[in-house]
DOTI-240114 format. One line per field, with one value per residue (C-alpha): residue number from 1; residue in one letter; x, y, z. Coordinates in steps of 0.25 Angstrom, whole numbers, plus 5000, padded with zeros to 4 digits. Layout:
BEGIN
n (NUM / ...)
res (a / ...)
u (X / ...)
v (Y / ...)
w (Z / ...)
END
This chain:
BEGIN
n (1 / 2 / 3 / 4 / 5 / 6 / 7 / 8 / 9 / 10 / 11 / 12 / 13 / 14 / 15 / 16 / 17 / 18 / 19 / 20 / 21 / 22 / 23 / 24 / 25 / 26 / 27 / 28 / 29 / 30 / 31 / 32 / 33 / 34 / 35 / 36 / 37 / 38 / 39 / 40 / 41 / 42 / 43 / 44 / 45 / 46 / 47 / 48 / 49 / 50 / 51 / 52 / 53 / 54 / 55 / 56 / 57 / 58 / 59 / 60 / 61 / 62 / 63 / 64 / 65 / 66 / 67 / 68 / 69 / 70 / 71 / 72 / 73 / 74 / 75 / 76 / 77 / 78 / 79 / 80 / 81 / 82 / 83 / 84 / 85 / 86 / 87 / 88 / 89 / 90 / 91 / 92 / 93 / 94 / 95 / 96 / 97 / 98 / 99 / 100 / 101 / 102 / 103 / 104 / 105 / 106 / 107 / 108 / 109 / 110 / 111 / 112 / 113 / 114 / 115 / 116 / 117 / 118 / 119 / 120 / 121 / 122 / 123 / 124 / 125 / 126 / 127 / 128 / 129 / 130 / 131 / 132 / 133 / 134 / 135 / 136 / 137 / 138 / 139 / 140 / 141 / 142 / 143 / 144 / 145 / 146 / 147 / 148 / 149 / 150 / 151 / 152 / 153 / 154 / 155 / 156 / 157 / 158 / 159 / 160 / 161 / 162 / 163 / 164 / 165 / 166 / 167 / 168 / 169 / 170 / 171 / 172 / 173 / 174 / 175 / 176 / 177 / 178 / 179 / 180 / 181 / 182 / 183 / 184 / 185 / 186 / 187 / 188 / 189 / 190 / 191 / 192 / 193 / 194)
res (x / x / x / x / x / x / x / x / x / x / x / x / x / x / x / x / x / x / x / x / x / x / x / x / x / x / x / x / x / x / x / x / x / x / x / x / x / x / x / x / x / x / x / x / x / x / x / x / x / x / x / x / x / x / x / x / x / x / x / x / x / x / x / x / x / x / x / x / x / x / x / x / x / x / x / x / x / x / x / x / x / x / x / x / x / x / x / x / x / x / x / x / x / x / x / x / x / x / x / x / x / x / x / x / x / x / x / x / x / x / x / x / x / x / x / x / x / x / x / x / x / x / x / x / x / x / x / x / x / x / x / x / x / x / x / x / x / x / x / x / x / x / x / x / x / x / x / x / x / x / x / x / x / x / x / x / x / x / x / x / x / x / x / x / x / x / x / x / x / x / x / x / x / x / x / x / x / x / x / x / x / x / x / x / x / x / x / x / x / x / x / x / x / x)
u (5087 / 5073 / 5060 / 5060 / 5074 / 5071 / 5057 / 5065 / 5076 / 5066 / 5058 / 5070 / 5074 / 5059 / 5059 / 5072 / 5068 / 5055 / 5065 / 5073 / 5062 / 5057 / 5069 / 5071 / 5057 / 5064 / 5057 / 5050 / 5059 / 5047 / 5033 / 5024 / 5019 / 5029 / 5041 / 5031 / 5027 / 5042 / 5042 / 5027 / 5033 / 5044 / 5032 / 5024 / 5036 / 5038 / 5023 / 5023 / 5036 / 5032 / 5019 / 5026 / 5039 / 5026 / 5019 / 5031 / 5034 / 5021 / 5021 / 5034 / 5029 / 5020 / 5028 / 5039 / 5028 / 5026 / 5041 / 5044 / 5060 / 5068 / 5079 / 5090 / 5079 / 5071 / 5083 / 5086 / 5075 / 5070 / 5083 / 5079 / 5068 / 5071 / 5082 / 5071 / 5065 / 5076 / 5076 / 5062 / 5069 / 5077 / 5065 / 5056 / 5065 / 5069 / 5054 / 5050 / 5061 / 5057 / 5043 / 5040 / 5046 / 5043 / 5057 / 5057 / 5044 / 5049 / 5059 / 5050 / 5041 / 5053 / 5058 / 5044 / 5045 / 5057 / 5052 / 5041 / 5048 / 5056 / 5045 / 5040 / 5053 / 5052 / 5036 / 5043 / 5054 / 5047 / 5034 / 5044 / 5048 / 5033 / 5027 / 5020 / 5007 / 5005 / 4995 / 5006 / 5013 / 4999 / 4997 / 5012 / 5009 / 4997 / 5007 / 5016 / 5006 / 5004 / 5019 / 5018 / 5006 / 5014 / 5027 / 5018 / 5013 / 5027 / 5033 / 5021 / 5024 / 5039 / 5035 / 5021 / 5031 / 5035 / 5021 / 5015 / 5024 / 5011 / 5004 / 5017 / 5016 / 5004 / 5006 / 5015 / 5007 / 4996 / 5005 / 5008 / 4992 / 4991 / 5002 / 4996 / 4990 / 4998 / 4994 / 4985 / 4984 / 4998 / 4993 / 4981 / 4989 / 5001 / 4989 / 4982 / 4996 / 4997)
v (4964 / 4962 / 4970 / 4974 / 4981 / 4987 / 4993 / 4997 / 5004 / 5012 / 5016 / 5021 / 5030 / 5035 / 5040 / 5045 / 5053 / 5057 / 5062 / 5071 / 5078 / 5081 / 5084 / 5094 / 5104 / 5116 / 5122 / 5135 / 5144 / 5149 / 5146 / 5156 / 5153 / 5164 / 5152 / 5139 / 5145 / 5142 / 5129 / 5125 / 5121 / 5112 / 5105 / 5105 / 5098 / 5088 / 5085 / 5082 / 5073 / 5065 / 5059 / 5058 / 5051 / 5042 / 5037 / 5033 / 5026 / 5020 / 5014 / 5009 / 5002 / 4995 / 4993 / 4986 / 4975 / 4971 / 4966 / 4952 / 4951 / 4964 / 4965 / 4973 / 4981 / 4986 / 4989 / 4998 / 5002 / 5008 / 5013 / 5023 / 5026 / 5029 / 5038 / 5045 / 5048 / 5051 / 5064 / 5067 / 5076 / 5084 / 5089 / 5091 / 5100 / 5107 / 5109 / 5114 / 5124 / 5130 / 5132 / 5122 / 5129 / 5123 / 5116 / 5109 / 5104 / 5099 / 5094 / 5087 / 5082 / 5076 / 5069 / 5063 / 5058 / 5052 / 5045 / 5039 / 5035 / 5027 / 5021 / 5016 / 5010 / 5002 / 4998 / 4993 / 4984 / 4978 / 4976 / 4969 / 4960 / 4956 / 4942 / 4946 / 4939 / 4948 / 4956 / 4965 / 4968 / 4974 / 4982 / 4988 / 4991 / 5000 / 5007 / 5009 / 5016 / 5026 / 5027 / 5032 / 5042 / 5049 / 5049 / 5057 / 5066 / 5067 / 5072 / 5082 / 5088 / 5092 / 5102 / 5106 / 5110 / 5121 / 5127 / 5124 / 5118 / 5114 / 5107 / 5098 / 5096 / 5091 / 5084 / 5074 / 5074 / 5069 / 5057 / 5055 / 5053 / 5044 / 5034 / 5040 / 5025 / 5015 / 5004 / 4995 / 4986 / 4981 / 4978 / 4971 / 4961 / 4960 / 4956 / 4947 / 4938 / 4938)
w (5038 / 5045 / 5043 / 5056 / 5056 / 5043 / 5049 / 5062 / 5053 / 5046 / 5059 / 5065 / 5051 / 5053 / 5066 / 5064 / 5053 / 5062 / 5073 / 5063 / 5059 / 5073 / 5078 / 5068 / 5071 / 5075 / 5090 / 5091 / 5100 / 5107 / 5110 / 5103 / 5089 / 5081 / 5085 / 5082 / 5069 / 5063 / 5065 / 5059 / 5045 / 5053 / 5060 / 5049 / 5040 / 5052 / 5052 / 5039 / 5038 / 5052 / 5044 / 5031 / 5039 / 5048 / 5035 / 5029 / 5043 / 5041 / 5028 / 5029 / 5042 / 5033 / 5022 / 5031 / 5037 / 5022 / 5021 / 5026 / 5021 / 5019 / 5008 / 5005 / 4993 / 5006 / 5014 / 5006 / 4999 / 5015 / 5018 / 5005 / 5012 / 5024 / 5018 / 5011 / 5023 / 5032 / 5023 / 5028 / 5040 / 5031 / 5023 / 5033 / 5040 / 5029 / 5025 / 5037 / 5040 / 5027 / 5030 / 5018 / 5007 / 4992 / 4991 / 5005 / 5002 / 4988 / 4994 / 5004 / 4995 / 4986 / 4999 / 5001 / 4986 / 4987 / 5002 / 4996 / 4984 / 4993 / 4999 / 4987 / 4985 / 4997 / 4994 / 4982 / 4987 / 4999 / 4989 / 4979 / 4990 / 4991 / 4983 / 4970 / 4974 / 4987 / 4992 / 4998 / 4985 / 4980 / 4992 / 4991 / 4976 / 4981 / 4990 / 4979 / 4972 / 4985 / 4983 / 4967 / 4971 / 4982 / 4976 / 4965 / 4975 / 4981 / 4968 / 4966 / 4978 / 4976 / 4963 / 4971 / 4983 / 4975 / 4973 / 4986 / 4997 / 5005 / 4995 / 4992 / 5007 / 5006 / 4995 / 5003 / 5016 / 5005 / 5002 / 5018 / 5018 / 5008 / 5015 / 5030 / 5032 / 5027 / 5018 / 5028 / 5015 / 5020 / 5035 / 5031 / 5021 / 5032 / 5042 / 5033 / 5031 / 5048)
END
């Protein structure tokens, strides 16, 4: 398989998984605020999936211009991912429709764990498929470290979702911040091998 088809794949899965969740906003049956004001948490919940489900998009973007052969290791290994991710639509609805009750943001949060778990699983076999003496290799040891801290904050977030559904929400918006830009360590060492 080529990089190219694998990064097609994965772009298709994505905005797939984009077009669910829009598709699933429920429309107000009128036009004054008293039938908008239902579907704010809906909104909201697609607000906040649509920048996780972009960053996500984003890095991966990234982190595919680092591979030069693919194996059957990545194969998989983004397939697991885009599972993960696929489930995205699912939680989001199910958190919106319940006006962000503790266990659908549990829930949520739990998902998001797992997602960037995967990630990190895929950092780890396309950077295992890098030389030892490269720069790259350090560069995707640093974002493994990125990957350790959220999945810290991911798991933090499930018990806090219990106490204080909004700031577990916050909780993993912080995590989309901290991966907003992805690493431009990556570009410039792709740019200076050019």
């Amino acid at each position: 398989m080529t990089k190219t088809r694998l990064e097609a794949f994965s772009d298709g899965v994505l905005a797939i998984i984009i077009t669910i969740m829009v598709l699933e906003l429920k429309v107000p049956h009128g036009t004054d605020w008293a039938s908008i004001k239902p579907t704010l948490a809906g909104i909201l919940s697609y607000i906040i999936s649509f920048i996780i489900v972009g960053v996500y998009w984003a890095n991966h973007h990234h982190l595919l211009h680092t591979v030069t052969h693919v194996n059957s290791k990545m194969i998989w290994a983004n397939l697991h991912l885009l599972f993960w991710l696929s489930l995205i639509p699912f939680a989001t609805n199910w958190m919106g429709e319940n006006n962000f009750s503790s266990i659908t943001v549990a829930v949520y949060a739990g998902l998001q764990f797992v997602c960037g778990s995967a990630y990190s699983i895929l950092l780890f076999v396309i950077g295992a498929t890098i030389p030892e003496n490269s720069g790259l290799r350090e560069i995707l040891k640093k974002q493994s470290k990125k990957g350790i801290i959220s999945a810290i904050v991911y798991l933090l977030s499930i018990p806090v979702a219990f106490f204080n559904p909004i700031i577990s929400g916050c909780l993993f918006v912080m995590v989309s911040m901290i991966w907003w830009v992805p690493d431009k360590n990556i570009e410039s060492f792709l740019n200076e091998k050019e």
